[in-house]
C-alpha positions as CSV (number, residue, x, y, z in Angstrom):
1,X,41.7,94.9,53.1
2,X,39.7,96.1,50.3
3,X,42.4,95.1,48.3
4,X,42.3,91.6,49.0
5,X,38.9,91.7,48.5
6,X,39.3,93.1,45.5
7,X,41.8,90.4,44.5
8,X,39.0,88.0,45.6
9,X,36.1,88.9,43.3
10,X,38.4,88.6,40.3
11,X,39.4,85.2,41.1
12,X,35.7,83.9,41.9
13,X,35.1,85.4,38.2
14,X,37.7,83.7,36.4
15,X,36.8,80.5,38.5
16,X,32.9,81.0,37.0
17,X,34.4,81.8,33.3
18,X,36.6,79.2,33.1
19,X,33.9,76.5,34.4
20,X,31.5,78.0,31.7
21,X,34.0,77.5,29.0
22,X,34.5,73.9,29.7
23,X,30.7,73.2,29.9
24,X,30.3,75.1,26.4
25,X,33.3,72.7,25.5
26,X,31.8,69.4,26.4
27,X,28.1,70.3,25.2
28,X,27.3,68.5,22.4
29,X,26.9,71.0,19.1
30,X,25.1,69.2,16.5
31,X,25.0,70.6,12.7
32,X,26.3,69.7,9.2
33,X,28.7,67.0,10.5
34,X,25.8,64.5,12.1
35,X,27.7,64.0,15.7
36,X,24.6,64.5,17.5
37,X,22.7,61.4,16.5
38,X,24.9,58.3,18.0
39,X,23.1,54.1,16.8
40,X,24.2,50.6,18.0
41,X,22.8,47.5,16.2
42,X,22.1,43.9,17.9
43,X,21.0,40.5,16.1
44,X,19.7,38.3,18.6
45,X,20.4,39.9,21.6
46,X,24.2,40.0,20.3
47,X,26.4,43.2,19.1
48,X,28.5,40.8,18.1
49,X,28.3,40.9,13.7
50,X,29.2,37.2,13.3
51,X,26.5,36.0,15.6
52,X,25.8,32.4,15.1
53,X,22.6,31.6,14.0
54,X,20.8,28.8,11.5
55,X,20.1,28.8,8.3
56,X,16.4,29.8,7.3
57,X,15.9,31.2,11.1
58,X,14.1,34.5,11.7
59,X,16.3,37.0,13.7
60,X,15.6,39.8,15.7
61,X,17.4,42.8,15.5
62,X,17.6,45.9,17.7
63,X,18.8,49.4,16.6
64,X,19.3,51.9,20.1
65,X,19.2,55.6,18.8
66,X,20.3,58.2,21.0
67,X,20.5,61.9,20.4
68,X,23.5,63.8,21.8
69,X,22.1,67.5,20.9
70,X,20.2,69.9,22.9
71,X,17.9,70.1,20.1
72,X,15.1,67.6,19.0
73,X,15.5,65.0,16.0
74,X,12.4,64.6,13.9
75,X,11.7,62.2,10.9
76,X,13.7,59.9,12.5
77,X,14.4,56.6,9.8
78,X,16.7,53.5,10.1
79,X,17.5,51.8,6.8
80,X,18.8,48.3,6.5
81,X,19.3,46.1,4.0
82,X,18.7,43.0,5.5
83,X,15.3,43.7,7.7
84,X,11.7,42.5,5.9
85,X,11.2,45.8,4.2
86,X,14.6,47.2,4.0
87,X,13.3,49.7,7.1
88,X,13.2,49.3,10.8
89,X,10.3,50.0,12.8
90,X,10.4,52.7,15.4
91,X,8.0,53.2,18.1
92,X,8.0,57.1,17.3
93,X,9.5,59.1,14.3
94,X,11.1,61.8,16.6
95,X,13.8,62.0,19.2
96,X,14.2,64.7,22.2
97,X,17.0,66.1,22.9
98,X,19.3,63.8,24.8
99,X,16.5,61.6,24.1
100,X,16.8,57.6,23.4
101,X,14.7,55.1,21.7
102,X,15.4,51.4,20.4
103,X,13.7,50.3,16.9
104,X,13.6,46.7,15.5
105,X,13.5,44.6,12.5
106,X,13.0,41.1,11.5
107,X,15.7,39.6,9.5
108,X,15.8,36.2,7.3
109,X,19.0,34.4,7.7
110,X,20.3,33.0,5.1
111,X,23.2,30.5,5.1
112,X,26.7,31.7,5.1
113,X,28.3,34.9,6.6
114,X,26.3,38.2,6.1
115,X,27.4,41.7,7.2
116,X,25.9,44.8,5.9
117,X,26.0,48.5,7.0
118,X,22.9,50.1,8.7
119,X,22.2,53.6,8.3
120,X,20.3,56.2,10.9
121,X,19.2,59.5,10.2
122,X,17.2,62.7,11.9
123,X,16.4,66.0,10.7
124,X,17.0,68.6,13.5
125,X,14.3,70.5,14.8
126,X,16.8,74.1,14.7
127,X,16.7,74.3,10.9
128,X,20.6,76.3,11.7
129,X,21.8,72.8,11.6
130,X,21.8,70.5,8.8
131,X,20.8,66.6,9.2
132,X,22.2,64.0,11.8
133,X,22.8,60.6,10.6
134,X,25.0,57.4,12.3
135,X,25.8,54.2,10.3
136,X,27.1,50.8,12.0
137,X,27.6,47.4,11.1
138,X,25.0,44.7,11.5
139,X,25.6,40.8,10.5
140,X,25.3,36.8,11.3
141,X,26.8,33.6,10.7
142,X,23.7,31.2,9.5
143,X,25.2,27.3,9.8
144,X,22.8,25.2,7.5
145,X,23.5,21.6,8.5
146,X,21.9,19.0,6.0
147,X,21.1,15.2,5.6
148,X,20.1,13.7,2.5
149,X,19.0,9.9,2.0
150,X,19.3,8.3,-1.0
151,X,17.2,4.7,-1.7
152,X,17.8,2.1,-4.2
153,X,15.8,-1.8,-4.2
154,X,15.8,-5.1,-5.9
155,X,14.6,-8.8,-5.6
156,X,17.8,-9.1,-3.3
157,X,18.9,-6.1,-1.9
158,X,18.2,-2.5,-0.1
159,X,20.3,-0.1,-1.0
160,X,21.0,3.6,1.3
161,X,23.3,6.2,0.7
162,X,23.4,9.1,3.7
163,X,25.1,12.4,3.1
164,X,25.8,15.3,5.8
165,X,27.2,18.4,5.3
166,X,27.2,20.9,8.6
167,X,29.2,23.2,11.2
168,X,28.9,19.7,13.1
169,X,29.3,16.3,13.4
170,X,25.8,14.3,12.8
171,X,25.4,12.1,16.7
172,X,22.8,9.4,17.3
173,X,22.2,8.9,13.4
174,X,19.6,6.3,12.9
175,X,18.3,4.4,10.1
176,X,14.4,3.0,9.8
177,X,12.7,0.9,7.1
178,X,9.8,-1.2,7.5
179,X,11.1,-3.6,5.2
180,X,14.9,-3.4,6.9
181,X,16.0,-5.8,9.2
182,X,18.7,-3.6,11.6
183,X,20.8,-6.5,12.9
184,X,21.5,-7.3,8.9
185,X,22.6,-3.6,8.0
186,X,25.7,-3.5,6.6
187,X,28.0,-0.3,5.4
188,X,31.1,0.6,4.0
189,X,33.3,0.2,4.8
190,X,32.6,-2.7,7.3
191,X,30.2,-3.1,10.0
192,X,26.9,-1.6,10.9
193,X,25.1,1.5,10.6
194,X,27.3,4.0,12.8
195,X,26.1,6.5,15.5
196,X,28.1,9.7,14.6
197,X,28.8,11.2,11.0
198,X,31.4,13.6,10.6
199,X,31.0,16.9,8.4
200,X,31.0,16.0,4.9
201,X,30.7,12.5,4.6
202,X,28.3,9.6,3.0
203,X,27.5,6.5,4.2
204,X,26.7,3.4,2.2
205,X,24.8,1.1,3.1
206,X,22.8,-2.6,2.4
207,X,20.8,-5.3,3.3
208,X,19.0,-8.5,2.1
209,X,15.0,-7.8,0.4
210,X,12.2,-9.6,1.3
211,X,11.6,-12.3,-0.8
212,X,8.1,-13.0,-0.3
213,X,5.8,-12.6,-3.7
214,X,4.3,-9.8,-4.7
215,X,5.0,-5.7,-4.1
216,X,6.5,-4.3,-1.4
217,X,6.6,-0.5,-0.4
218,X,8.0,1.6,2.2
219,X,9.2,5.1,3.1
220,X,13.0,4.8,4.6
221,X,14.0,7.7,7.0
222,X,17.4,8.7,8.4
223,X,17.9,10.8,11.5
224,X,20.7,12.6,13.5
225,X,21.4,15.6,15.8
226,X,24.1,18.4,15.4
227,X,25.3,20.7,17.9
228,X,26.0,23.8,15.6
229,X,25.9,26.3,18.5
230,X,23.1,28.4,17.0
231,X,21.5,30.9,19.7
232,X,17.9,32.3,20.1
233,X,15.9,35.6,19.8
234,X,17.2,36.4,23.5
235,X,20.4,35.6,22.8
236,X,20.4,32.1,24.7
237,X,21.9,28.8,23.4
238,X,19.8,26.4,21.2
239,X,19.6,22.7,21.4
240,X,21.0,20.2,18.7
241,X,19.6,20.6,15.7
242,X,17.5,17.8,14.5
243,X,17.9,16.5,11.5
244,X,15.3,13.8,9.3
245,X,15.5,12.8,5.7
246,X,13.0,10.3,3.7
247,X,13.4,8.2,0.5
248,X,10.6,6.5,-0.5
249,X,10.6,3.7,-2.9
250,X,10.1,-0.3,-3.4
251,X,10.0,-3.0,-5.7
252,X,8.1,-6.2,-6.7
253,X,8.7,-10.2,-6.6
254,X,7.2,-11.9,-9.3
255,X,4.4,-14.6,-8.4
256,X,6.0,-18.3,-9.8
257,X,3.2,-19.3,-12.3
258,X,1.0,-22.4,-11.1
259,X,1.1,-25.9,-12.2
260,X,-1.6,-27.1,-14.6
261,X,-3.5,-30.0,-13.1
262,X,-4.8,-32.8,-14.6
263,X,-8.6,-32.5,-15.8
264,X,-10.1,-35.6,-14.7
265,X,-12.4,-38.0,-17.3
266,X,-16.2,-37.2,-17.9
267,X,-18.3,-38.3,-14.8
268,X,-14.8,-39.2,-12.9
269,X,-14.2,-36.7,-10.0
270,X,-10.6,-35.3,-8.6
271,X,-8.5,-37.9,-6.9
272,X,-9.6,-40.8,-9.7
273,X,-12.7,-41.7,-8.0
274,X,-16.0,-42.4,-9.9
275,X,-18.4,-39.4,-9.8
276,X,-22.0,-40.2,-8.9
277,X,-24.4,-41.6,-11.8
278,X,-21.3,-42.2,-13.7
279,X,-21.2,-45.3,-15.7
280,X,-18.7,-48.2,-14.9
281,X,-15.8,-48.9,-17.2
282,X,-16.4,-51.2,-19.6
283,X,-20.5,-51.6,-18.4
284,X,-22.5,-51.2,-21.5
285,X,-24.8,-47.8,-21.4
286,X,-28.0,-48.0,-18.7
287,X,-30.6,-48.0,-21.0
288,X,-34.3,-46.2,-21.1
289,X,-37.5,-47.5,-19.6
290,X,-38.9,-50.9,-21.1
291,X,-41.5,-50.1,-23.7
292,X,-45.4,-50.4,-22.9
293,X,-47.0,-53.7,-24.0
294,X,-49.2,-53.4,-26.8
295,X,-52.5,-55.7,-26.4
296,X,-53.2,-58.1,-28.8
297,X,-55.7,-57.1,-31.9
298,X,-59.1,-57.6,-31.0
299,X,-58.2,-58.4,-27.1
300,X,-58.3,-62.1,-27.5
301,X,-56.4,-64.1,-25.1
302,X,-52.8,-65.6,-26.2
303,X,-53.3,-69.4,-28.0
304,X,-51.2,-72.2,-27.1
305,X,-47.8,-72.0,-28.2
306,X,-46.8,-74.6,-31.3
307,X,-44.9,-77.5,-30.6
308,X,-41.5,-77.3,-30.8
309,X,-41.6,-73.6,-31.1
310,X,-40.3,-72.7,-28.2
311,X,-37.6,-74.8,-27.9
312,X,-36.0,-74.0,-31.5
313,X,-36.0,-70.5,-30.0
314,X,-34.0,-71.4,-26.8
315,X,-36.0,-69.2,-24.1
316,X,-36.3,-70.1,-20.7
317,X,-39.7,-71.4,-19.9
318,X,-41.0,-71.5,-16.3
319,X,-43.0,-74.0,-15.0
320,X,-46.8,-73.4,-14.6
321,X,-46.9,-71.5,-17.9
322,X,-49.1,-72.9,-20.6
323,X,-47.2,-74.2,-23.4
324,X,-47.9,-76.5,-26.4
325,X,-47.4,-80.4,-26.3
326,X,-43.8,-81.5,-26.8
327,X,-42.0,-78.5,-24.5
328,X,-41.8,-79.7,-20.8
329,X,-42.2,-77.4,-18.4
330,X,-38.9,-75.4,-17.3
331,X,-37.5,-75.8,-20.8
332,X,-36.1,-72.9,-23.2
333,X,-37.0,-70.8,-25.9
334,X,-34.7,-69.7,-29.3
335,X,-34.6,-66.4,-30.1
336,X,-37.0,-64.6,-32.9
337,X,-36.9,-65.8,-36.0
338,X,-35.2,-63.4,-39.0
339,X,-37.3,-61.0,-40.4
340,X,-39.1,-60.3,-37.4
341,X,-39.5,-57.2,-35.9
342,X,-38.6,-56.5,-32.6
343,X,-40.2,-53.7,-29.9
344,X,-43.3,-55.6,-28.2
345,X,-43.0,-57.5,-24.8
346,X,-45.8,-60.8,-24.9
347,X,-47.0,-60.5,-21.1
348,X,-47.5,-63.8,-19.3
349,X,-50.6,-65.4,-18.1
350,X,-49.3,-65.2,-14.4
351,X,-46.3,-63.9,-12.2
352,X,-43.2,-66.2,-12.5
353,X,-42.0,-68.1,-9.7
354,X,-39.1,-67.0,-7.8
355,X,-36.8,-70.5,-8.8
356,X,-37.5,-70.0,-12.7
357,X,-35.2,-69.4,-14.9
358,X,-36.5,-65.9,-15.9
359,X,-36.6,-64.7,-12.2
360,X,-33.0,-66.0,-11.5
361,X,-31.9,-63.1,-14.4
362,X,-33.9,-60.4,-12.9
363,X,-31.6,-57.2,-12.0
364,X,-30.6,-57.1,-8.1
365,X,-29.8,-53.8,-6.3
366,X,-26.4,-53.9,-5.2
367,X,-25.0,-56.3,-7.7
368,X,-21.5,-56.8,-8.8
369,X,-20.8,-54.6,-12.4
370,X,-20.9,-58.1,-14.2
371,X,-24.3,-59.0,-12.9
372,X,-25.4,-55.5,-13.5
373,X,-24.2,-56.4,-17.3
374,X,-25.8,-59.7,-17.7
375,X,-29.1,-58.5,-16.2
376,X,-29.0,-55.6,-18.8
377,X,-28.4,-58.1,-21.4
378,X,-30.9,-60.6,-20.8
379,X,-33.5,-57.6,-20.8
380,X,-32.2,-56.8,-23.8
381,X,-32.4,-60.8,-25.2
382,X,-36.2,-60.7,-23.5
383,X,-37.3,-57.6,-25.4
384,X,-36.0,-58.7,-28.8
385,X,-37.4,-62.3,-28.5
386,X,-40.8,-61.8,-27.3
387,X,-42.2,-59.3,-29.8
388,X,-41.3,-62.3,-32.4
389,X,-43.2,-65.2,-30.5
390,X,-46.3,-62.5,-30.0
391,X,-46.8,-62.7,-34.1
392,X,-46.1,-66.4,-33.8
393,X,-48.6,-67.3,-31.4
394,X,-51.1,-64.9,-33.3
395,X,-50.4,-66.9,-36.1
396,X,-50.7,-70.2,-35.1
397,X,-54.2,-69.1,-33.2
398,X,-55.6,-68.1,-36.6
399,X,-54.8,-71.5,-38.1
400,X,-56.4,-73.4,-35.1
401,X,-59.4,-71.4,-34.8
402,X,-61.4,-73.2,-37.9
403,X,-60.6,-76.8,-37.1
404,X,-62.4,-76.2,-33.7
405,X,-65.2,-74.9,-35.4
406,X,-65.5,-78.0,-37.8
407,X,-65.4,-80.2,-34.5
């Protein structure tokens, strides 16, 4: 009996040992060889190194630290070269023992295929063992997808060239100019504008100007979406990309030069027609006011007219007008003789009646341009000729004035 209880205790202590040795066994030791610090590294939510992403797009990347020691890490760093700063930011700079904690890092993308190796690191807090460090691999894929427009313009034509490069195919590409008509948009090969560009092509395309004179400006823009399967900070898909490209430019139409018209005569308006106060053609020039009568020396009264005299000068005279025996009445007067001078009007002894001679020449309003020329020219007769037969009825009233005496 004692014996097998005996037997007993020993096999309840080998039990315990043999449990204890496989515990000290698994326990984690720490030391020179850095086991005890243990990283994994995610870009946008993804472990995955070739993680799609775009070109120019800020990532987020994680880095979970755990310690596998039954000792504390201290002065805890996590280098990479592709965060901002070449260092991730940790919420503390020391790990407990068995401890986790999860730093991050903002990361540019840049386009292309980028994988670099990160780098953790802890000093232990048992100075027995040396440092603990962990390194794994942290990367992306950044798709850049890009559409260029290039623009060209004459008198006649618009010109556009479209190139895309991308993971993608460019959908629901469109083309806008204010000074494009759509419907006559034509490209190369044939046709119009299409809705879907593959990767890596260009697109030609033209269309008739505006012809209208003068400049004419505009900014052309092309536009398309691509489905480059780019995910987000979380890790979620991303819409199609939209894409936009501009070109301005423009060109100018000459204005056609105007015709010269032709400059119409002096006083003559546009369209041929006379302009007021202009003279007619061939109508001798309007001419001043009539001079003022000079009186007669010594204001004496005109004397009889000489016999004869008026009818060598061939002037109209009315009837009632005292004349000289041997010229009826109604008869006409000769001009001046030579050598006399002109510039004096003789006034008459009384208004002329209206069915003389002299009245029948008298300018009427609203005349024909002959009449108006005949009146002018009898004024002109009448102003010449009566200054001359003012001197000779001075002269012949001198020579009568002593025979009445001597009667």
């Amino acid at each position: 009996m004692n014996a097998c209880h005996r037997w007993s205790g020993i096999a309840r202590a080998a039990a315990l040992a043999g449990v204890g040795v496989c515990l000290l066994g698994s326990a984690p030791r720490g030391g020179g060889d850095g086991g005890a610090l243990r990283m994994s590294v995610s870009t946008n939510s993804v472990v995955s190194v070739g993680v799609r992403v775009r070109a120019g797009q800020e990532l987020m990347r994680a880095y979970r630290l755990r310690n596998l020691a039954e000792y504390g890490l201290r002065d805890v760093k996590v280098v990479d070269a592709q965060a901002v700063g070449g260092v991730a930011a940790c919420p503390r700079a020391s790990l407990a023992p068995l401890g986790t904690m999860v730093c991050r890092a903002a990361v540019r993308a840049v386009a292309g295929r980028h994988v670099v190796r990160v780098t953790a690191t802890g000093v232990p807090t048992w100075e027995e063992y040396g440092t603990a460090a962990a390194t794994a691999s942290a990367g992306y894929d950044a798709r850049a997808s890009v559409l260029t427009l290039e623009r060209a313009a004459s008198q006649k034509r618009l010109f556009y060239r479209l190139v895309y490069s991308g993971p993608a195919a460019l959908e629901n590409v469109r083309l806008r100019d204010p000074l494009l008509d759509p419907a006559a948009l034509r490209c190369v090969p044939g046709g119009g504008l299409p809705a879907r560009l593959p990767t890596g092509s260009a697109l030609e395309c033209s269309a008739p100007a505006p012809d209208q004179p003068g400049p004419h400006e505009s900014v052309a823009r092309a536009t398309g979406t691509t489905a480059d399967e780019a995910v987000s900070p979380a890790g979620t898909p991303l819409p199609p990309l939209a894409l936009e490209a501009e070109a301005p430019g423009g060109y100018t139409v000459p204005v056609p030069p105007r015709r010269a018209r032709p400059v119409a005569p002096a006083g003559q308006a546009a369209g041929g027609r006379r302009g007021p106060g202009a003279p007619l053609r061939g109508a001798p020039p309007r001419p001043g006011p009539p001079a003022a009568v000079a009186p007669l020396p010594g204001g004496a009264p005109p004397a009889p007219l000489a016999p004869g005299f008026l009818a060598g000068l061939g002037v109209p005279v009315p009837p009632g007008v005292a004349v000289p025996p041997g010229i009826a009445p109604g008869g006409v007067a000769g001009v001046a003789p030579a050598g006399r001078t002109p510039g004096r009007a003789v006034p008459t002894t009384g208004p002329l009646p209206p069915d003389t001679a002299v009245a029948a020449h008298r300018p009427q309003r609203g005349g024909s341009p002959l009449d108006e020329g005949m009146d002018w020219a009898f004024i002109s007769l009448v102003v010449v000729a009566f200054p001359a037969l003012l001197v000779a009825i001075t002269s012949v009233s001198r020579k009568s004035a002593p025979q009445g005496g001597k009667d």
